[in-house]
C-alpha positions in Angstrom: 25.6 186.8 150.4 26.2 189.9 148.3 24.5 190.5 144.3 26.5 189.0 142.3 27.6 190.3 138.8 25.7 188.6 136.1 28.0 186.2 134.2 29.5 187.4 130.9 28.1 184.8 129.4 24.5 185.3 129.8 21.6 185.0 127.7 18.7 187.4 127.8 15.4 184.9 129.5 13.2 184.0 126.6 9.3 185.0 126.7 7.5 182.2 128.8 4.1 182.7 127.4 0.7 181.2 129.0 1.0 176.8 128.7 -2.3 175.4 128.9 -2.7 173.5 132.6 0.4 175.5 134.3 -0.2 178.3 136.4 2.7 180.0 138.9 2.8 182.5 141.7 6.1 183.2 143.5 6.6 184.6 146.8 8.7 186.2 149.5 9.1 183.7 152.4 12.0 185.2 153.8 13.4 181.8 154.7 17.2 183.1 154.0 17.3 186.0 151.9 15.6 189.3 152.3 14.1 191.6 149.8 13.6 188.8 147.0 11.1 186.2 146.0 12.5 182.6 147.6 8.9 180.3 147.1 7.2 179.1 144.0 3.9 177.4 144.0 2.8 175.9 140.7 -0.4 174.0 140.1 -1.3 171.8 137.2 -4.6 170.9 135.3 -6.1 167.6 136.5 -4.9 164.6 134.4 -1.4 165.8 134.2 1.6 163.3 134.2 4.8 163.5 135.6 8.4 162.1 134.6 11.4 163.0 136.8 15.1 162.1 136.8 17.0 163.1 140.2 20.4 163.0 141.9 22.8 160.1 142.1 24.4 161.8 145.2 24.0 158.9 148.1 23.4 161.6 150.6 20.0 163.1 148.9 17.6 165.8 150.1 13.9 164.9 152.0 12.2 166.7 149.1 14.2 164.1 146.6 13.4 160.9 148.6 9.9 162.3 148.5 9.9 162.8 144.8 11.0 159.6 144.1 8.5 158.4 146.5 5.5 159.3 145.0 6.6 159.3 141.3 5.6 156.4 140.6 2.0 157.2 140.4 2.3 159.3 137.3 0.2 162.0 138.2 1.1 165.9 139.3 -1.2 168.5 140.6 1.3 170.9 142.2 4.7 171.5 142.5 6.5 173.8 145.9 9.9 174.8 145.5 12.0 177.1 147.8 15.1 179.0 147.6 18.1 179.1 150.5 17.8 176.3 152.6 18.6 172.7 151.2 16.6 170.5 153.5 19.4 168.1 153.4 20.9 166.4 156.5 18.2 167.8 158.6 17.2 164.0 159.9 13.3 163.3 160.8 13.0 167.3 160.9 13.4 167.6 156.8 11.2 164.6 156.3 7.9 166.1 158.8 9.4 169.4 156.5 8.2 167.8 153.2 5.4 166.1 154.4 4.0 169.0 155.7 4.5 171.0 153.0 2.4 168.5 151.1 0.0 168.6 152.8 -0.6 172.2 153.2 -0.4 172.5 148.8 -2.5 169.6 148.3 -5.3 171.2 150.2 -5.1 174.1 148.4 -4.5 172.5 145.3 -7.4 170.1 145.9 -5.3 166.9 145.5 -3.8 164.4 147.8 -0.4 164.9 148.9 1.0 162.1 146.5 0.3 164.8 143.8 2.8 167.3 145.2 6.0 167.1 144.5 8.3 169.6 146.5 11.9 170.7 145.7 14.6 172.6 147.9 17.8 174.5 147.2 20.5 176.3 149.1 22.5 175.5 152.1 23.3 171.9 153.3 22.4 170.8 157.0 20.1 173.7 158.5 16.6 172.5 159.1 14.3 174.1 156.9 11.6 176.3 158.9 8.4 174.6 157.3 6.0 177.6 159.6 7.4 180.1 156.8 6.4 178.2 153.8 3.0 176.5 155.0 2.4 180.8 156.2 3.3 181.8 152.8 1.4 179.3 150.5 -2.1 180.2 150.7 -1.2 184.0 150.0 0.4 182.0 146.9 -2.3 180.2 145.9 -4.3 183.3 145.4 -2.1 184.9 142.9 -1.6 181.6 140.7 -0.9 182.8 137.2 -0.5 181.3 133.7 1.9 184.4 133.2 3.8 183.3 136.1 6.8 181.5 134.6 9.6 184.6 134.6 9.1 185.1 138.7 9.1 181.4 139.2 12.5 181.2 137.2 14.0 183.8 138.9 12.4 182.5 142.5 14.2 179.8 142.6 17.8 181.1 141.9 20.7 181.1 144.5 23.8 182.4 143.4 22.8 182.0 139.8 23.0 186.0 138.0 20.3 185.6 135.9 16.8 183.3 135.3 16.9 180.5 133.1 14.1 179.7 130.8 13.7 177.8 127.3 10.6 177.4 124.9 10.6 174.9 122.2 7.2 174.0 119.7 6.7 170.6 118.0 4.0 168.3 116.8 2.6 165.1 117.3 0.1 163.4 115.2 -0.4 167.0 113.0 -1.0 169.2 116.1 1.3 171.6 117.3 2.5 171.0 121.3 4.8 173.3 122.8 7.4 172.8 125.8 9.1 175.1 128.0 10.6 175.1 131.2 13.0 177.1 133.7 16.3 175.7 135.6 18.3 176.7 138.3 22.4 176.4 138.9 25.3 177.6 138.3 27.6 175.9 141.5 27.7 172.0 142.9 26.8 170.8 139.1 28.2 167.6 137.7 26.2 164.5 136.9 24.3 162.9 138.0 22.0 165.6 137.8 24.0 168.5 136.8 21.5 171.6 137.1 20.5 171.2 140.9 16.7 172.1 139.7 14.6 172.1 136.6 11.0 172.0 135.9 9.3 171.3 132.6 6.0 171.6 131.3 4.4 170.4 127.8 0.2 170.4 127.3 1.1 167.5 125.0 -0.7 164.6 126.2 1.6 161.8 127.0 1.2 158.8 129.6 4.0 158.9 132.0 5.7 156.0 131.6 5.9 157.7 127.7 7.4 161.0 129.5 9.7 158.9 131.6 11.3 157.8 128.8 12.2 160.1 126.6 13.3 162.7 130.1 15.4 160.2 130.8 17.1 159.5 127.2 17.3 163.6 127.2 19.1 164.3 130.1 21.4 161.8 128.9 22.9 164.0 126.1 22.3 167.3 128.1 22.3 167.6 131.8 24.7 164.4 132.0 27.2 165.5 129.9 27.6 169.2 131.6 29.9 170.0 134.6 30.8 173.2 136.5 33.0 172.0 139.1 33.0 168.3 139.6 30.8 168.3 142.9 26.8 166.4 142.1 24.6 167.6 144.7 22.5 166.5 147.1 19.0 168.3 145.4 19.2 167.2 142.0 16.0 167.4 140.5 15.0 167.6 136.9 10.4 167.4 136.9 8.6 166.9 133.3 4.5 167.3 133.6 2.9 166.7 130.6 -1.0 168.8 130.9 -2.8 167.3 127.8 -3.9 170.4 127.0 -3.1 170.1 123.5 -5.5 167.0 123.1 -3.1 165.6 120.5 -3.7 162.1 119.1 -2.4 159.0 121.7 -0.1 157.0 120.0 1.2 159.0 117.4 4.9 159.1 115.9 7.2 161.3 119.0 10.3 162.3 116.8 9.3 165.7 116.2 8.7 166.2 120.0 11.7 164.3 121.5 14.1 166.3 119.1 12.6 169.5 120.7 12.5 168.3 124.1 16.1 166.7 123.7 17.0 170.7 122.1 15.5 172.2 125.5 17.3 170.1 127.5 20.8 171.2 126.4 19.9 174.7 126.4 18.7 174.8 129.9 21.7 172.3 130.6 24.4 175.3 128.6 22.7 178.2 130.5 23.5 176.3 133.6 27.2 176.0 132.8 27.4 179.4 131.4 26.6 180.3 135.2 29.1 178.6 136.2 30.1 180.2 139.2 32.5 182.7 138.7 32.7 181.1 135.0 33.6 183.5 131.5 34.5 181.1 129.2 32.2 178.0 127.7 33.9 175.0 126.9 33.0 172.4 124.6 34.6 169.0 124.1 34.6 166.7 121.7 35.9 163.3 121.8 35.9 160.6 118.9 38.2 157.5 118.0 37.4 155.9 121.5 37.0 152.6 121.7 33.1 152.8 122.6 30.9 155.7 122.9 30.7 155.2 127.2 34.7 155.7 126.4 34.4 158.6 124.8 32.1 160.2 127.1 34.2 159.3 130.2 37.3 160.6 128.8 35.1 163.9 127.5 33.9 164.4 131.4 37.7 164.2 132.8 38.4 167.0 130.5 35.8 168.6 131.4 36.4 168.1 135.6 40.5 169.1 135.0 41.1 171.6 137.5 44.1 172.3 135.5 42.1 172.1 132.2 39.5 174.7 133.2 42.3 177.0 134.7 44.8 176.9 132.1 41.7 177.9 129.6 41.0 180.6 132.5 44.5 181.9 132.3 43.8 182.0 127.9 47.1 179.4 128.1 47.4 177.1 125.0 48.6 174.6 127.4 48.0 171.0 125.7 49.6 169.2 127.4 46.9 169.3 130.3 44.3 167.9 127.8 47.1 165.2 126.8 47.1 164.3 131.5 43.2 163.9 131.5 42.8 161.7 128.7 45.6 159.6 130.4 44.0 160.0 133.8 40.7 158.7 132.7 41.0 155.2 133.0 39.6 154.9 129.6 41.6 153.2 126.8 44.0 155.4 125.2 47.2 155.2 123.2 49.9 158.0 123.7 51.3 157.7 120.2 48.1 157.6 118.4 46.3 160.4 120.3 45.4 163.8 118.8 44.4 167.1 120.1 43.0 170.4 118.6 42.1 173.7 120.1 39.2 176.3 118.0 40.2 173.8 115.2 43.9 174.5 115.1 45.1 170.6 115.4 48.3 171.0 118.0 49.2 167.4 118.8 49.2 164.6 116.6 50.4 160.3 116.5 51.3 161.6 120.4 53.7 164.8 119.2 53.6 168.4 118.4 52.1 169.4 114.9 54.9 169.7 112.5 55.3 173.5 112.3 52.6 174.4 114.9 52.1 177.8 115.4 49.9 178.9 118.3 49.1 182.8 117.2 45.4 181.1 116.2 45.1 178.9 119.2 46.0 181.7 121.3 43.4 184.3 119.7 40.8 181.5 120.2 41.3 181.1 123.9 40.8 185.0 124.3 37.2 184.1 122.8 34.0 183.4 125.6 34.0 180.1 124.0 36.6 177.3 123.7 36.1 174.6 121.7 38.7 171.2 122.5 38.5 168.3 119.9 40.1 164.6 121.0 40.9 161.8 118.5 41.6 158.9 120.1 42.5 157.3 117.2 41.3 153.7 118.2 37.2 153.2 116.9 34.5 155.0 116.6 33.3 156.1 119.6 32.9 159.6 120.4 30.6 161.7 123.2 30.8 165.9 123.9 30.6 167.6 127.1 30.8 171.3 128.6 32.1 172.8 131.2 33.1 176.1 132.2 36.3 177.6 133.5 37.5 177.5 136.9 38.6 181.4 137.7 39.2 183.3 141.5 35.5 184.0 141.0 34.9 180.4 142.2 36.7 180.8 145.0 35.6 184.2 146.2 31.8 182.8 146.2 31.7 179.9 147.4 34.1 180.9 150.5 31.8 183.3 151.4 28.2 180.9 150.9 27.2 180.7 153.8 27.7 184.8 155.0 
């Protein structure tokens, strides 16, 4: 597959400075593309704990079943990750794929293979050549970096036009933590996950079953409430190690560090939609007056996954009347004469009719914009949930019909 333009809607990667613990080196394996780096090897600082929230796909990956395999024991002293092949429907082939893959890191790492967690992305049902990586990783090994994070974010792209990254700072007990990680994404993104990869690290020091919890309350808000085009995929995989190199206090208050790490989240989640593929307009919805917040968020997501919804806003066509189908379609409560709808904070609809007087010059201006903002009032309680998506343009098409060239 050709470069592809970056997306309009980019955002520059942030500086991904040194994190005590973490160290990165990235590599060309060549196991589908030529000329760019498709391998990341990271290693982490004995001790370090691991949370991890993956696909709800019911055909998932080897390396997911693996991660989910060996999570429970809390503990991470590598990570491999590789760009262009999937390792999905492969049969026993992906599985001896993983293992071995394991195996060859946690010797290098100096750590059982329980403590390597492995994740794959690209194309669907071609078995994964496992001589390429296990040739590559010791080269790897020797250029492990703590400046490493930038290559690894862009190693691990597909048809994403530019890295991901995020950095957020925060303290626990009085001493200043920092967290920062790097995603991957931009088609096949809807929940549950809806990145296809992210990795975090913090050098707080938090016991997983701690950092299980508050990764899986964040992606909740973030990475479950995002969609590009409907379709969850098979690789899902969203890894938080926690190095302890801070040596903050145990037990201390976690506000100040969920509310960053919940901050991170949706930013790595928005960069992913903002790659939407073939995507140049961000769209945010918000829903309230449902009956329950679940409600709310439902309705929020079948806005979001409208094909007609995201093309209308493709076409800059003040088209409410789509908005008024997926509410309807939803399933979710929802009175006709009672529902109201607004567009970049022009109401357009309201008690189920047009606005007295509307006029749509504003609306219409608003649409032209690189980000669209849809508000819902349900007009029934108090629930009420946002999501994002992107819009659905020929770009969409034009890539993936040609993925697999």
């Amino acid at each position: 597959m050709a470069a592809l333009a970056r997306s309009p809607l980019a955002v520059d990667l942030p500086e991904l400075p040194p994190l005590a613990g973490v160290r990165f080196a990235s590599g060309e394996a060549g196991i589908r593309y030529r000329g760019r780096t498709d391998l990341v090897l990271a290693t982490f600082a004995p001790g370090t704990t691991v949370a991890g929230v993956f696909t709800s796909n019911r055909c998932p990956g080897a390396p997911v079943d693996w991660c989910r395999r060996i999570l429970p024991g809390g503990t991470a002293r590598a990570l491999v990750v590789n760009a262009g092949n999937a390792n999905v429907f492969t049969g026993r082939a992906g599985v001896e794929t993983v293992e071995q893959t394991a195996s060859a890191a946690a010797t290098l790492a100096g750590c059982d293979p329980s403590e390597v967690f492995i994740a794959s992305t690209g194309v669907i049902g071609e078995v994964l050549p496992v001589e390429k990586i296990t040739a590559a990783l010791p080269a790897l090994a020797g250029q492990l970096s703590e400046t490493g994070w930038a290559d690894a974010a862009r190693g691990i792209m597909t048809t994403d036009t530019f890295p991901k990254g995020a950095v957020r700072t925060a303290t626990i007990g009085g001493t200043p933590v920092r967290i920062q990680g790097i995603a991957k994404g931009s088609g096949m993104i809807a929940p549950d996950m809806a990145t296809m990869l992210c990795f975090i690290a913090t050098d707080a020091a938090l016991p997983a079953p701690e950092l299980q919890a508050l990764l899986s309350a964040g992606v909740r808000g973030s990475f479950n409430r995002t969609t590009v085009d409907s379709d969850t995929s098979t690789s899902d995989t969203v890894l938080l190690f926690a190095t302890g190199g801070a040596a903050n206090p145990a037990g201390a208050d976690l506000a100040d560090f969920r509310a960053a790490l919940d901050d991170l989240l949706l930013d790595l989640a928005l960069q992913v939609v903002r790659d939407g593929e073939g995507a140049r307009k961000l769209i945010r919805i918000d829903v309230h007056g449902a009956e329950t917040d679940a409600s709310a968020g439902r309705i929020a997501m079948a806005i979001a996954n409208s094909p007609l919804v995201k093309t209308a806003i493709a076409g800059e066509d003040a088209n409410w009347g789509r908005i008024v189908m997926a509410v309807g379609k939803s399933g979710e409560p929802a009175d006709r004469d009672r529902l109201c709808i607004a567009v970049g904070g022009t109401w357009m609809a309201r008690a189920g009719t047009v606005v007295p007087g509307y006029d749509e010059t504003p609306v219409v201006a608003h649409m032209q914009g690189g980000e669209i903002d849809i508000a819902v009032d349900l007009g029934l309680g108090t629930g009420r949930a946002t999501a994002w998506t992107c819009d659905l343009t020929h770009g969409y098409i034009d890539i993936n019909g040609s993925y697999r060239s």
